[in-house]
N, C-alpha and C positions, 0 to 999 in steps of 0.2 A: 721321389714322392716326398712330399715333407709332411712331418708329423701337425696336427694340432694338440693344442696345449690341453691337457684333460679340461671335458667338464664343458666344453664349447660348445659342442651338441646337442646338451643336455640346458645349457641356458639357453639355445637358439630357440628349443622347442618350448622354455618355458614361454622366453617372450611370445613366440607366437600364440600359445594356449590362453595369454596373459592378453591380449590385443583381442583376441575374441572373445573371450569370456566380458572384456570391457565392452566390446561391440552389441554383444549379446544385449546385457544390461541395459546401454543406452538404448537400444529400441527395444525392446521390453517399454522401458520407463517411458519412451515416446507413445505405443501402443494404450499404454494403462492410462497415458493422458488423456488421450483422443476420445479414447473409450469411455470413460468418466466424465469427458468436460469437452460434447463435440462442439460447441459455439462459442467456443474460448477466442478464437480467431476470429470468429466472422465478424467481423466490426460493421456490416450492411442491416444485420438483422435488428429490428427493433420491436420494444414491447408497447405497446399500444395504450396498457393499461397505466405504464410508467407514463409517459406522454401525456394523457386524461388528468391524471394526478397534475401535473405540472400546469398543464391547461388552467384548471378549476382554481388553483392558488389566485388566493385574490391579495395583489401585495402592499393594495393601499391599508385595508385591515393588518398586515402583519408592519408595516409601516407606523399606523397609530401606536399597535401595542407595545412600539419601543420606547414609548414617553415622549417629553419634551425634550430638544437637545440641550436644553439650558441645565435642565434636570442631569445631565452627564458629567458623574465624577471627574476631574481633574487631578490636573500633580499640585495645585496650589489651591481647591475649592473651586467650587460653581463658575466664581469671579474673577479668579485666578491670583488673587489677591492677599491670600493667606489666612483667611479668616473663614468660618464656617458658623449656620447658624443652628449647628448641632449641640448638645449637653453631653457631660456623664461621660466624656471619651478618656480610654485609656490614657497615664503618662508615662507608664514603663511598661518597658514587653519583655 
């Protein structure tokens, strides 16, 4: 019969203790999701009143309010030209 090396039995049964205790945990923590947040997955269900909201957005109005395109900052001015018909602008930062 041959011997084992001290201490073998004693790690065998930690890893096992160690492997379930991790088991345990991970569903635990799977339970505590489900439970907390059951329509995390369902990607079929929809909210009706979020859809309403989207409906009723009217995008010609949010369109207006972005201005004229002309009016949009650039890297060189309006004109792209380097010049601006602004005043009073910083010359050191």
């Amino acid at each position: 019969m041959t011997q084992r090396p001290p201490g073998s039995r004693t790690r065998r049964y930690l890893l096992i203790l160690g492997s379930l205790m991790v088991a345990g945990l991970l569903t635990f923590s799977w339970w505590a999701f489900r439970t907390n947040f059951p329509n995390f997955f369902d990607r079929e269900q929809v909210d009706a009143a979020e859809i309403q909201v989207l409906k009723d957005v009217n995008l010609a109005r949010l369109a207006s309010l972005s201005g004229d395109s002309s009016n949009w900052p650039q890297f060189r001015g309006a004109n792209r030209d380097g010049w601006s018909p602004g005043t009073n602008f910083r010359m050191n930062w």
